[in-house]
C-alpha positions as CSV (number, residue, x, y, z in Angstrom):
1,X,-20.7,-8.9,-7.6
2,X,-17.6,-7.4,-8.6
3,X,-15.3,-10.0,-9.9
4,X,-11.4,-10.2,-10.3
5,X,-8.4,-12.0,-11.6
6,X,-5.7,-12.4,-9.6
7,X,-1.9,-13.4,-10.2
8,X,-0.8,-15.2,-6.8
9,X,3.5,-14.5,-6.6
10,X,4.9,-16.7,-4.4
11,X,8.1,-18.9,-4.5
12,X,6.5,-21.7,-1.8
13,X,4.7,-24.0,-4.2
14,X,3.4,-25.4,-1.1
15,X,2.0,-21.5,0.2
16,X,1.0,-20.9,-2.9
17,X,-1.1,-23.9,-3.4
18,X,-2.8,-23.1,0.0
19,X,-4.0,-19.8,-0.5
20,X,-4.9,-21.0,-4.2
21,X,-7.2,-23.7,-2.9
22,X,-8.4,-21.0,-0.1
23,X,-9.7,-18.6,-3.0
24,X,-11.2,-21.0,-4.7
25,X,-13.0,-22.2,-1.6
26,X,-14.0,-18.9,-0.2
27,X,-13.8,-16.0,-2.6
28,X,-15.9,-17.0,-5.7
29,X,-15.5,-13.1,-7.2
30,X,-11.5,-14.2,-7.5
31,X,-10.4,-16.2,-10.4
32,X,-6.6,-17.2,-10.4
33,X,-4.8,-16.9,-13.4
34,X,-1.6,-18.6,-12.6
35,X,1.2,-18.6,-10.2
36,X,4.7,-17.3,-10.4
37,X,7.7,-18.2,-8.5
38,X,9.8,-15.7,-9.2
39,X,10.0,-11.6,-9.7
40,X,11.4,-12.4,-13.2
41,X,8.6,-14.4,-13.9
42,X,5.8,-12.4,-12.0
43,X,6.9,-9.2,-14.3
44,X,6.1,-11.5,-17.8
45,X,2.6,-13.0,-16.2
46,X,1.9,-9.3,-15.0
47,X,2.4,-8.0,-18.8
48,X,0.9,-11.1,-20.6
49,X,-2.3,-11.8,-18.3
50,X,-3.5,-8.3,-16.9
51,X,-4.3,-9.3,-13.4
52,X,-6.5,-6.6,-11.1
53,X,-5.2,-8.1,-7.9
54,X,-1.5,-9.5,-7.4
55,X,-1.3,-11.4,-4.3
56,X,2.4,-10.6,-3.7
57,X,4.9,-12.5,-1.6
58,X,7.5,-10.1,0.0
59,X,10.5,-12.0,-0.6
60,X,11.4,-13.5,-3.5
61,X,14.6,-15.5,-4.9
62,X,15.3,-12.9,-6.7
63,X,14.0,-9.4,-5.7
64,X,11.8,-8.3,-3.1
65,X,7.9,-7.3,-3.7
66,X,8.7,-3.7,-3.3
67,X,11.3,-3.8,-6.2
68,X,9.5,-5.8,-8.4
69,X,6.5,-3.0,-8.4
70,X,9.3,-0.6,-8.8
71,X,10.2,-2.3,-11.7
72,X,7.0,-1.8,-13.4
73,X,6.3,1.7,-15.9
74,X,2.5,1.5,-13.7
75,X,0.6,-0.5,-11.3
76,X,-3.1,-1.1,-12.2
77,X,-3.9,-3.8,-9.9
78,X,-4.3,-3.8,-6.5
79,X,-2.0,-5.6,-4.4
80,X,-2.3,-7.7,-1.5
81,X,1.3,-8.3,0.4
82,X,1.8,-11.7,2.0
83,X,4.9,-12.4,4.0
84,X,6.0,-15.3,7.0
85,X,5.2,-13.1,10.5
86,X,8.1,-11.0,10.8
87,X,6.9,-8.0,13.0
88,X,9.2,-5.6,10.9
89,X,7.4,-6.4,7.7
90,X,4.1,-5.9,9.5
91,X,5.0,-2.4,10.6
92,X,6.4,-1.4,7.6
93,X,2.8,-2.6,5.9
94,X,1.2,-0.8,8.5
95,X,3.3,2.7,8.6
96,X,2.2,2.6,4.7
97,X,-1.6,1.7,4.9
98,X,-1.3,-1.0,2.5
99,X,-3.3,-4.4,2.9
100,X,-1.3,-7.7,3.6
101,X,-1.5,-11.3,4.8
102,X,1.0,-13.0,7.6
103,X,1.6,-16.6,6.2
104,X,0.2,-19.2,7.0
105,X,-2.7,-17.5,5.6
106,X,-5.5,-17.6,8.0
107,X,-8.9,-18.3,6.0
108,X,-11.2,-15.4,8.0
109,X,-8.3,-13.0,7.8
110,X,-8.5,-13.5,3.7
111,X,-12.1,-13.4,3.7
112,X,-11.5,-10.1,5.0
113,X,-8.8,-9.2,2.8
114,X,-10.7,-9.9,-0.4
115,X,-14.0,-8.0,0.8
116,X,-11.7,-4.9,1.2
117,X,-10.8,-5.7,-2.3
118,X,-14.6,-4.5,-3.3
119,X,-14.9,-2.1,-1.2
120,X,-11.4,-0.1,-0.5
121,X,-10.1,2.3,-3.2
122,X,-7.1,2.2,-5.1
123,X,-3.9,2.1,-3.3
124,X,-1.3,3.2,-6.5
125,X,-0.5,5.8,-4.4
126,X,0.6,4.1,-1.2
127,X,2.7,1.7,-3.0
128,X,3.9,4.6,-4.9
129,X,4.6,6.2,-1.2
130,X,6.0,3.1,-0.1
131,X,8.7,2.9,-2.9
132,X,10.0,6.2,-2.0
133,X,10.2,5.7,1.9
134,X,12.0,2.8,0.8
135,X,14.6,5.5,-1.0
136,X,14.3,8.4,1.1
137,X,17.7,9.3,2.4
138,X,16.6,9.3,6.3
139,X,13.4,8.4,8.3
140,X,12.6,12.4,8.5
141,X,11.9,12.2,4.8
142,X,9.8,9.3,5.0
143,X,6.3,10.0,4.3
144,X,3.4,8.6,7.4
145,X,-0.2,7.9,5.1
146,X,-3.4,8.0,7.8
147,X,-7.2,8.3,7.3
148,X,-8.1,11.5,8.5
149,X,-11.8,13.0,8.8
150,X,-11.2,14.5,5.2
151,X,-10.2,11.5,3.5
152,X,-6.3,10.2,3.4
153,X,-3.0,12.7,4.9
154,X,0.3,12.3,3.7
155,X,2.9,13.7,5.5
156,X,6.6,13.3,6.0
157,X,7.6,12.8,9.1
158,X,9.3,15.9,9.5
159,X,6.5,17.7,9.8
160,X,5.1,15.9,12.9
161,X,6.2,17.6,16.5
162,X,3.7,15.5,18.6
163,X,1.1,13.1,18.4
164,X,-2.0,13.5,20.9
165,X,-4.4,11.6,21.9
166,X,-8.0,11.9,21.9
167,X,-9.9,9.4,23.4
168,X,-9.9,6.5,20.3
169,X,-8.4,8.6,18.4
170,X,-5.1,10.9,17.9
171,X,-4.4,14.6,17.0
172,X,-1.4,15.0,14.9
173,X,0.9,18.7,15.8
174,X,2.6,20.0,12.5
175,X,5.0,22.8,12.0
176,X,2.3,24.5,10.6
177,X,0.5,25.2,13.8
178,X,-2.1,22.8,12.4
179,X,-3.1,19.6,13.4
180,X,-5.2,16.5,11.9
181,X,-7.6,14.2,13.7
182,X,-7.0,10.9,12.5
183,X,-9.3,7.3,13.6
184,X,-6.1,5.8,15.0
185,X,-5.4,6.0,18.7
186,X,-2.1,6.7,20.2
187,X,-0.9,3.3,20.2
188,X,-1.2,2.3,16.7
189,X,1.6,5.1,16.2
190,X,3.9,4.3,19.4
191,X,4.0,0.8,17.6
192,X,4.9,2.3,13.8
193,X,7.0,5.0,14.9
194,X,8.9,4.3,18.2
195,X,12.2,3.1,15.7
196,X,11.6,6.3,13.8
197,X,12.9,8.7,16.5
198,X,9.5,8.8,18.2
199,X,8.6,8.4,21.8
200,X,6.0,7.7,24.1
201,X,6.4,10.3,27.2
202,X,2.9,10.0,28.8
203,X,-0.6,7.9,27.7
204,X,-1.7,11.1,26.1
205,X,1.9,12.3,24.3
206,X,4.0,10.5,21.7
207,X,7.0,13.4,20.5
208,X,9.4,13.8,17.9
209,X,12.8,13.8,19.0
210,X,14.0,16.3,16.3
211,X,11.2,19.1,18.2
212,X,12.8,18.5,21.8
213,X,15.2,21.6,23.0
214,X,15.5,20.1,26.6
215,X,14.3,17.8,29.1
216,X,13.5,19.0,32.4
217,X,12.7,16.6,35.8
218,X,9.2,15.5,34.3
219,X,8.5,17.5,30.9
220,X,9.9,17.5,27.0
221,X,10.9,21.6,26.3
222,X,9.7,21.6,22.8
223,X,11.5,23.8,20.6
224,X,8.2,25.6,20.4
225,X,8.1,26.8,24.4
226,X,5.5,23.9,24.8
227,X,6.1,21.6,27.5
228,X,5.0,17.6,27.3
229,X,4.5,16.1,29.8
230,X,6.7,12.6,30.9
231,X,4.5,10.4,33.1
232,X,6.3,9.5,36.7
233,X,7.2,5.6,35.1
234,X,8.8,6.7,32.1
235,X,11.2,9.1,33.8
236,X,14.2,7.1,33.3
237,X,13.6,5.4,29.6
238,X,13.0,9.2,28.5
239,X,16.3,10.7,29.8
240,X,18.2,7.0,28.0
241,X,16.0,7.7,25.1
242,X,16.8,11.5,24.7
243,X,20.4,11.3,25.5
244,X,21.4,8.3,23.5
């Protein structure tokens, strides 16, 4: 059994001495170093102790989780992300593919967490995506990160005209003429990307505002010549959504 040493960062002492007590009861392969209560001090403990895991609170007194990885010359350790339920946080986890925990921490959900831990690879390079969405000038040069058949696809969102959707799963349309079958279904991206210009125009269709020449009584006029489809309900939230 693979085992691991984790740094818990977290500024609640009373959080923090939950999902302390929770490892210790349920995840025998974790051992918990310390705790720190502060990005200041999380940076020393990181540097002095050599964790593999950092379970990482999002915000902290004095920086957020994002900046104090950005703070570091590397990250070798994985990272878990904790943060109170704020569905913004969540979607921004999720548009990123990195693992995290809504506080309270739910025991089953950590169970979970920490089997991924043994079993998921290494995410350095999602973090290291997620920093630079964080910096990218506009959402177009945001990058999306999705399993695909032939392992994991980055791809800025630029790229993407449309988003179809196959059965449980989704084709994504690039400006390549290309396009990559991922295992999430349409509505796992209508829920990351509907504030990133996005839209959902039938069950089947979610399109890119930036690929839309025209809209016509019940189709999208891609820039392309294609025509999506807008299903008979959404006729009206389309024509607000493209003319706003």
């Amino acid at each position: 059994m693979k085992t691991f040493k984790a740094l818990i960062v977290e500024d609640n002492a009373f959080m923090a001495a939950v999902l302390q007590d929770l490892l210790q009861l349920h995840s025998k392969e974790i051992s918990v170093l310390s705790v720190a209560n502060s990005g200041k001090k999380a940076l020393e403990m990181i540097v002095a102790t050599k964790p593999n895991v950092v379970f990482l609170d999002i915000e902290l007194p004095d920086m957020t989780g994002f900046e104090l990885l950005n703070k570091l010359p590397e990250i070798n350790f994985k990272t878990i992300f904790t943060t109170a339920h704020s569905h913004y946080a969540i979607k921004a986890f999720r548009f990123n593919a990195l693992d995290y925990l809504v506080k309270p921490v739910n025991e089953e959900e950590l169970k979970e967490a920490v089997k991924r831990l043994g079993n998921s690879k290494d995410k350095t390079e999602e973090i290291k995506t997620a920093l630079s969405n964080l910096k990218a000038k506009s959402v177009d040069d945001q990058k999306l990160i999705l399993p695909t058949q032939q392992g994991t696809f980055r791809i800025a969102l630029k790229q993407i005209i449309y988003i179809e959707s196959e059965r449980n799963y989704s084709y994504i349309h690039i400006v390549n003429g290309k396009k990559e079958l991922s295992s999430k279904n349409l509505a796992y991206f209508e829920e990351i990307l509907k504030d990133k210009a996005f839209f959902r125009c039938h069950r089947s269709y979610l399109v890119n505002k930036r690929y839309i020449k025209a809209i016509s009584h019940d189709a999208f006029i891609l820039k392309n010549g294609f025509e999506l489809p807008i299903s008979r309900r959404k006729k009206t939230e389309a024509k607000d959504w493209f003319y706003r």
